[in-house]
C-alpha positions, 0 to 999 in steps of 0.5 A: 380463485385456487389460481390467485392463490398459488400465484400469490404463493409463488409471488410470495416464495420468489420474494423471499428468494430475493430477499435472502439472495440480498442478504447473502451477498451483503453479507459475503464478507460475513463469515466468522473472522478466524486468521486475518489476510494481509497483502501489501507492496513487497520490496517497500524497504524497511515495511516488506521484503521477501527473503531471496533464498527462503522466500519468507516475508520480513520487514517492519510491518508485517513483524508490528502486524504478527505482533497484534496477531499474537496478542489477538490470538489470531494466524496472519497470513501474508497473501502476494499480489500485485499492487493494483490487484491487491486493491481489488481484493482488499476493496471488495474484503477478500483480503483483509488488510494492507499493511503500508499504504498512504491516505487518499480521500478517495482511498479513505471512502473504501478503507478504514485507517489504522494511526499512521505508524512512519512518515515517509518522505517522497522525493525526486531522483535524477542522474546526476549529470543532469541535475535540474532546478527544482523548487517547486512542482510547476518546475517538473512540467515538459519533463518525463517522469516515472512512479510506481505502478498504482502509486500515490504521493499525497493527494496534492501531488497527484493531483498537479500530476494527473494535470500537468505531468508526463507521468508514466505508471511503472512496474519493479523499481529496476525499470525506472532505475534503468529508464533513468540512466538510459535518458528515456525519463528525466526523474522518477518519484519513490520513498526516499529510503526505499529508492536508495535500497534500490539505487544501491542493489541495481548494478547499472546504477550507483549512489555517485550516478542517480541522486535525490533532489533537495525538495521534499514533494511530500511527507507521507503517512503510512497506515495500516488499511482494513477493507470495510467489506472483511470479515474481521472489519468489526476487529479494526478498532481492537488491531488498531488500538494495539498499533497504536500501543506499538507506537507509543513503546517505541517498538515501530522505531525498534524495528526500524533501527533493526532493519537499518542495522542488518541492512548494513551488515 
């Protein structure tokens, strides 16, 4: 009998360890929301550049997310990762947000999404002695191209991609450019304004050498994204809401006409 009852005891004490064990790691991310962490794409011209010689983060959306901060009463701080690795983080809530990311409905399942706050258009760059017709997506099929490392161009695109396309998943922005010139791709896919930035600064390539073709593969919006496992998940609504108030006073076209500015100075 006095063996039943410890046992029970023992049953019953392991249980509650259990229970707690599961409770602490649902609740992981559920510590008080004290600054909020974001990432995102560095070098995505005009959203997040790093400044050569200080090393500070600039650029359109980290100036829109210290903005909601301020207002918030909250430190933002700017985390650095990889692109693919930064998805890890930000889906498991070790950071909190990416500020500049399409919407995928995949990406939608795992993110909570801010208003789209720029509509980016992708478009195909080739060398400009070796312009192709291109009208539609079926005309890139046998060609070799190139994206950004963890890319994506709308759902439409990457899915006749993933199909039909010789597509190679690149790092830095220099190497398809380089890749381009030497013949080992026909093209590469990037932000239309972004890839010109980068045409521009590269010194093997120039506006006259590398051109964009005229179809426009896609209009992309560009959000804000928040992990639904952060610690300040419960603040989206709030940070996005103040977004939102950016957008319609014009500060979001502000930004970017000042960004545009200084770069041509």
């Amino acid at each position: 009998m006095l063996l039943r009852v410890i046992s029970m005891i023992l049953l019953s004490l392991f249980s509650q360890l259990v229970a707690s064990a599961a409770i602490g790691e649902k609740c992981a991310s559920c510590r008080v929301c004290k600054e909020i962490k974001v990432s995102g794409s560095l070098g995505w011209y005009p959203l997040l550049m790093e400044h050569k010689k200080s090393g500070r983060v600039e650029g359109v959306a980290i100036e829109l997310m210290q903005m909601i901060g301020k207002e918030m009463n909250l430190p933002v701080k700017f985390v650095k990762y990889p692109w693919k690795r930064m998805l890890q983080h930000l889906e498991f809530g070790s950071i909190d947000m990416v500020l500049g990311i399409y919407q995928t409905k995949k990406r939608a399942l795992i993110y909570e999404y801010s208003p789209a706050f720029l509509i980016n258009e992708a478009r195909v760059f080739t060398r400009a002695d070796k312009i192709f017709e291109f009208t539609k997506l079926e005309d890139l099929i046998g060609l070799k191209g190139d994206i950004p490392m963890g890319g994506s161009f709308g759902d439409s695109f990457d899915d006749f991609s993933k199909k039909y396309l010789k597509i190679s998943e690149l790092k830095g922005k220099s190497v398809k450019i380089r890749r381009l010139m030497l013949g080992r791709s026909d093209f590469f896919v990037s932000d239309y304004y972004d890839a010109l930035q980068a045409i521009e600064r590269e010194s093997l390539a120039s506006s006259e050498k590398i051109v964009a073709l005229p179809l426009v593969i896609a209009k992309n919006p560009v959000y804000f994204a928040m992990s639904k496992r952060s610690s300040c998940a419960a603040l989206a609504n709030t940070i996005f809401l103040s977004l939102q108030k950016l957008i319609d006073t014009d500060t979001v076209q502000l930004l970017v006409e000042r960004q545009q500015y200084s770069n041509i100075k």
